[in-house]
N, CA, C and O atoms as a GROMACS GRO file, in nm:
protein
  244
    1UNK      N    1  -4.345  -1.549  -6.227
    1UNK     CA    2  -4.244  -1.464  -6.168
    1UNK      C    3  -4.144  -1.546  -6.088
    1UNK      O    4  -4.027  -1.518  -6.115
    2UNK      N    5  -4.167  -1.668  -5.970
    2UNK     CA    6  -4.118  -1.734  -5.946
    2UNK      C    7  -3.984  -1.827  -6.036
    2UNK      O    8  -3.863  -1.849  -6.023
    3UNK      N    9  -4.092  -1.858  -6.129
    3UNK     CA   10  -3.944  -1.913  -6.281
    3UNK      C   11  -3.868  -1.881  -6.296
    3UNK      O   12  -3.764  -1.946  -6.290
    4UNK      N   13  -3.879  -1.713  -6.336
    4UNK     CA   14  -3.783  -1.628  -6.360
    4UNK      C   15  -3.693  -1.606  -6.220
    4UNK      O   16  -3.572  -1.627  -6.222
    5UNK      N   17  -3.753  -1.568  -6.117
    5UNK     CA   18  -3.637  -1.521  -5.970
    5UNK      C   19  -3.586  -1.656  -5.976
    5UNK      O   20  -3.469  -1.633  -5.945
    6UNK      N   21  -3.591  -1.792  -5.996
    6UNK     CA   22  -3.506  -1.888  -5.978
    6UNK      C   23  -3.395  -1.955  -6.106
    6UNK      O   24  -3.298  -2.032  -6.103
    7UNK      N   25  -3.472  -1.877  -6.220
    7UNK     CA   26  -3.359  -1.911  -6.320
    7UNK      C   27  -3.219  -1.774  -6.315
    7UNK      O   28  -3.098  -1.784  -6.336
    8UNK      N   29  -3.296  -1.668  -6.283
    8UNK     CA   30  -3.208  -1.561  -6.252
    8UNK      C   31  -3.094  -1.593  -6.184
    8UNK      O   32  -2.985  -1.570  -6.235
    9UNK      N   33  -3.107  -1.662  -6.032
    9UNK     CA   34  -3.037  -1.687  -5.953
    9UNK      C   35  -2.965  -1.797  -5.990
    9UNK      O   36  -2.844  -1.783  -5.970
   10UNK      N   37  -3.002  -1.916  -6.045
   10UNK     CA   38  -2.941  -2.066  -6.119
   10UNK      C   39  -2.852  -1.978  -6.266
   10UNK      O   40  -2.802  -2.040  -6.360
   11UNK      N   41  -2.852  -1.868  -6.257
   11UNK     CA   42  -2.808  -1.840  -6.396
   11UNK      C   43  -2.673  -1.823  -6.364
   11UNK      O   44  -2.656  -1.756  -6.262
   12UNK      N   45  -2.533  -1.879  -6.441
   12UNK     CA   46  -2.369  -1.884  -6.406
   12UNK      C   47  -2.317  -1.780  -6.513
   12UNK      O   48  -2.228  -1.696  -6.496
   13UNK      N   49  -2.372  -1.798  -6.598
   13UNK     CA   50  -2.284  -1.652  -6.750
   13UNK      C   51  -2.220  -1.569  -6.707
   13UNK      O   52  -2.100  -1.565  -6.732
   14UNK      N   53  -2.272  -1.490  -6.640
   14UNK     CA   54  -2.210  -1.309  -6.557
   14UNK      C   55  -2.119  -1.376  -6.436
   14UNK      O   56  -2.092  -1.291  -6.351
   15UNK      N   57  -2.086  -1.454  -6.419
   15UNK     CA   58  -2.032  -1.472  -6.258
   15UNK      C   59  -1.873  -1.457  -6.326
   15UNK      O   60  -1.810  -1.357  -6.291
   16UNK      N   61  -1.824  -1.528  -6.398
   16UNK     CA   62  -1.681  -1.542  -6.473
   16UNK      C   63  -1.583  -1.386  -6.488
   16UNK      O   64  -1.467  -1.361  -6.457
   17UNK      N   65  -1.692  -1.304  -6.551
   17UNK     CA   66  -1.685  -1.146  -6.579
   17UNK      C   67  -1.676  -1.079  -6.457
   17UNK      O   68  -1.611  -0.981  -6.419
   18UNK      N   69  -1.759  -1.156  -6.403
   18UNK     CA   70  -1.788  -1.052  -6.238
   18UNK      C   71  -1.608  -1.128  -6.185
   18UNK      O   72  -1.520  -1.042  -6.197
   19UNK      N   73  -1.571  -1.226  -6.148
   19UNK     CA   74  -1.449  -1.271  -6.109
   19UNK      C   75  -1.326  -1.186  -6.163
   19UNK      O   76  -1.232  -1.147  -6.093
   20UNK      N   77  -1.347  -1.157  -6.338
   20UNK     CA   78  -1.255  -1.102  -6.386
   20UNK      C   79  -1.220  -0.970  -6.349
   20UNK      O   80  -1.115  -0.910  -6.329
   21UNK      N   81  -1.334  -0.944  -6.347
   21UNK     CA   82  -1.367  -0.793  -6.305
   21UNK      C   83  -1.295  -0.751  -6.164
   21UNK      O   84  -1.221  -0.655  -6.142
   22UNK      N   85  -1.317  -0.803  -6.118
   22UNK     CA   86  -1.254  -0.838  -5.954
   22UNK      C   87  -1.126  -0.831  -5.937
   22UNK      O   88  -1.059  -0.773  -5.852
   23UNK      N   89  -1.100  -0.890  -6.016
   23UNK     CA   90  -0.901  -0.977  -6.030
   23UNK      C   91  -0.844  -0.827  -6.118
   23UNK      O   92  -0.746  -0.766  -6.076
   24UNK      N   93  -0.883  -0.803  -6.184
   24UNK     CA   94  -0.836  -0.701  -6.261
   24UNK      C   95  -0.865  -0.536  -6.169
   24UNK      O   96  -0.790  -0.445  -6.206
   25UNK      N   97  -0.958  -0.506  -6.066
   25UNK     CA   98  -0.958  -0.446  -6.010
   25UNK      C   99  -0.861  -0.467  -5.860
   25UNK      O  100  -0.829  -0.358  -5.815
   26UNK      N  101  -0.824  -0.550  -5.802
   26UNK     CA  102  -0.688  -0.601  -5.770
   26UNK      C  103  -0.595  -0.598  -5.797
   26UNK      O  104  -0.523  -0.557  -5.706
   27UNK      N  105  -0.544  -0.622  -5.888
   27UNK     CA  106  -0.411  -0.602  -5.978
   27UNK      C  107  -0.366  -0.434  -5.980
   27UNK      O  108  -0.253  -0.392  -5.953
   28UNK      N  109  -0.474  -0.359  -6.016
   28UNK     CA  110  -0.515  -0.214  -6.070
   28UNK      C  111  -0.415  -0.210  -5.899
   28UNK      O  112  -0.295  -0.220  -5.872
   29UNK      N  113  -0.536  -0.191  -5.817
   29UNK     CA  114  -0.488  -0.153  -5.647
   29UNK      C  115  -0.335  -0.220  -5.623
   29UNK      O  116  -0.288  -0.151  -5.532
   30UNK      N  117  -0.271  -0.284  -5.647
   30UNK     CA  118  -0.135  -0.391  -5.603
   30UNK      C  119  -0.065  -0.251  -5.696
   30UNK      O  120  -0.003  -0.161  -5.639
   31UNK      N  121  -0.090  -0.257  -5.846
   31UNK     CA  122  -0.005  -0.162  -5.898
   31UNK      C  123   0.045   0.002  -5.869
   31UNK      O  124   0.151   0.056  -5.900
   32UNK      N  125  -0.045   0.043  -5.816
   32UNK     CA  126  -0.071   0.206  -5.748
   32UNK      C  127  -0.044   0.177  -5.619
   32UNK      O  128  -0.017   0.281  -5.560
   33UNK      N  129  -0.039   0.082  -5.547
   33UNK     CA  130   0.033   0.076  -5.453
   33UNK      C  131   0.174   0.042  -5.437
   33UNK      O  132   0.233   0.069  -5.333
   34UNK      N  133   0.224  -0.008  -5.524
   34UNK     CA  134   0.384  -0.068  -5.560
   34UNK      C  135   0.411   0.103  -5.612
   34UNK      O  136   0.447   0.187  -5.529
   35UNK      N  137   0.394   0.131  -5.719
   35UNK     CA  138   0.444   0.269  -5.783
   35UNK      C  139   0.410   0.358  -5.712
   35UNK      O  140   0.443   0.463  -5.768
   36UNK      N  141   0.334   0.389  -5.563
   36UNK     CA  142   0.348   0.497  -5.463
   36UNK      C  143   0.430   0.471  -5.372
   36UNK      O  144   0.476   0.574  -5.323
   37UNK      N  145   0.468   0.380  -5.328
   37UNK     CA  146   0.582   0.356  -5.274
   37UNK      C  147   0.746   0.283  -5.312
   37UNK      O  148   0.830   0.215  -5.253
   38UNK      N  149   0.728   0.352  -5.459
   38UNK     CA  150   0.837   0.359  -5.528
   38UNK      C  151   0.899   0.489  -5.590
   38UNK      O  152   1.003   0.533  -5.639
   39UNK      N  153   0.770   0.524  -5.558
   39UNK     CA  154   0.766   0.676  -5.647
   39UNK      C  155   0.924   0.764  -5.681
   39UNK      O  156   0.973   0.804  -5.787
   40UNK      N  157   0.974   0.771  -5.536
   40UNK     CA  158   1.057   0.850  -5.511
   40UNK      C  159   1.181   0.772  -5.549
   40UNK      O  160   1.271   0.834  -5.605
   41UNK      N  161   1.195   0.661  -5.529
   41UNK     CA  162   1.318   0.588  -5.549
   41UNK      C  163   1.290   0.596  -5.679
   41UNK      O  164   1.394   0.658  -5.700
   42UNK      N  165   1.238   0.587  -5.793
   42UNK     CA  166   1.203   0.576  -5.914
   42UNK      C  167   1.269   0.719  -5.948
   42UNK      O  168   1.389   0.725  -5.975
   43UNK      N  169   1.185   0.836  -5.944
   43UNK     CA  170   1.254   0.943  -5.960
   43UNK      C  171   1.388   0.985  -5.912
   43UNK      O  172   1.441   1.036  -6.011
   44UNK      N  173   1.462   0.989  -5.823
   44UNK     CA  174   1.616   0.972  -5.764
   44UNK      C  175   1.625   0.853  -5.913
   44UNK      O  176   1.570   0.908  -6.008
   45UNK      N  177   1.655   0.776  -5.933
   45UNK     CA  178   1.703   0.672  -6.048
   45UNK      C  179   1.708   0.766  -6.182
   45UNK      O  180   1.807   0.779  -6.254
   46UNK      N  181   1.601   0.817  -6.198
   46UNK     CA  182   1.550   0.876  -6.370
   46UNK      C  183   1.701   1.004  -6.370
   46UNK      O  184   1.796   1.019  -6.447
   47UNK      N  185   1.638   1.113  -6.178
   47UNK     CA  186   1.729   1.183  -6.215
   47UNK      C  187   1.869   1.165  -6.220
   47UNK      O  188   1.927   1.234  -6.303
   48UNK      N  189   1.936   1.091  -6.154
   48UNK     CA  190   2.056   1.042  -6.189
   48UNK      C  191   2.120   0.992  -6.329
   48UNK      O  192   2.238   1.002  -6.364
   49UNK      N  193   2.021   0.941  -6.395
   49UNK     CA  194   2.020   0.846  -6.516
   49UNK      C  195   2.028   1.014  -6.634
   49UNK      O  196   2.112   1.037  -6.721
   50UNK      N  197   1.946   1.074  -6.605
   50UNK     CA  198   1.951   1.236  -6.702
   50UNK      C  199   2.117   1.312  -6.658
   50UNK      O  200   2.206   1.359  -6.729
   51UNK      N  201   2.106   1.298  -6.530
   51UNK     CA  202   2.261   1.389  -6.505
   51UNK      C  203   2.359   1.339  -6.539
   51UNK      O  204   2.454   1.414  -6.561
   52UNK      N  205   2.380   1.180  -6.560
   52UNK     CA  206   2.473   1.117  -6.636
   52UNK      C  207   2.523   1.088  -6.752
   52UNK      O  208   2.631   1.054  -6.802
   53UNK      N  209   2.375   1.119  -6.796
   53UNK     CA  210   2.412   1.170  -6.941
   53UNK      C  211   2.427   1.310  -6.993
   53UNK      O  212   2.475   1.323  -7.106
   54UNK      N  213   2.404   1.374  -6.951
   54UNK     CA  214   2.421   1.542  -6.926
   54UNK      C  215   2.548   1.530  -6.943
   54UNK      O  216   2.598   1.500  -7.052
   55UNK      N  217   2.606   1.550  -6.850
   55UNK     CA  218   2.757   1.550  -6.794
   55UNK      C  219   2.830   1.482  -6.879
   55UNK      O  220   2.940   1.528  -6.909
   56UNK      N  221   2.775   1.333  -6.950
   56UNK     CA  222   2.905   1.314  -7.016
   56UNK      C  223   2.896   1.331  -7.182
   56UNK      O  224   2.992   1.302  -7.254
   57UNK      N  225   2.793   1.373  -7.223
   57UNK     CA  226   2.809   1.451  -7.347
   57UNK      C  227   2.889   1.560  -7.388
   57UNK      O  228   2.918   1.661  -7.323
   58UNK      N  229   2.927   1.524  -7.521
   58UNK     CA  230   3.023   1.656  -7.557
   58UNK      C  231   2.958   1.795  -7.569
   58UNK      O  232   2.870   1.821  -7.651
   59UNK      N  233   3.018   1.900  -7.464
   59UNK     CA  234   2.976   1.992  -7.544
   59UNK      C  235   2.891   2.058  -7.442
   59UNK      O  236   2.818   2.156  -7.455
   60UNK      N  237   2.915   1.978  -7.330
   60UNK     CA  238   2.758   2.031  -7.238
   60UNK      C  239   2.800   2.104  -7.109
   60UNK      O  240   2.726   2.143  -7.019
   61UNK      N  241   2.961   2.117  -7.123
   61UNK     CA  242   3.037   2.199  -6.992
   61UNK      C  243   3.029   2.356  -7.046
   61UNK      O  244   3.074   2.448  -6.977
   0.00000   0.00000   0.00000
């Protein structure tokens, strides 16, 4: 049993995945935090960007 609890622990395979895993759950949090405090400036942009084209199509007065 000893063998095993010390090769378990000496064992590196899963650590790389576990890092990735990490970094990619980071990224996730950075992104939902950038796009909640963009949110609104984002939307003000879209709707402007729709009313401008609204307005200058033929046909739409």
């Amino acid at each position: 049993m000893q063998k095993f609890i010390k090769a378990f622990v000496r064992d590196e395979r899963g650590v790389s995945a576990m890092e990735y895993a990490i970094l990619a759950g980071i990224v996730v949090i950075a992104l939902v935090a950038a796009g909640s405090s963009f949110s609104t400036a984002i939307g003000n942009l879209w709707s402007g960007i729709t009313g401008a084209m609204t307005s200058s199509t033929p046909g739409s007065k």
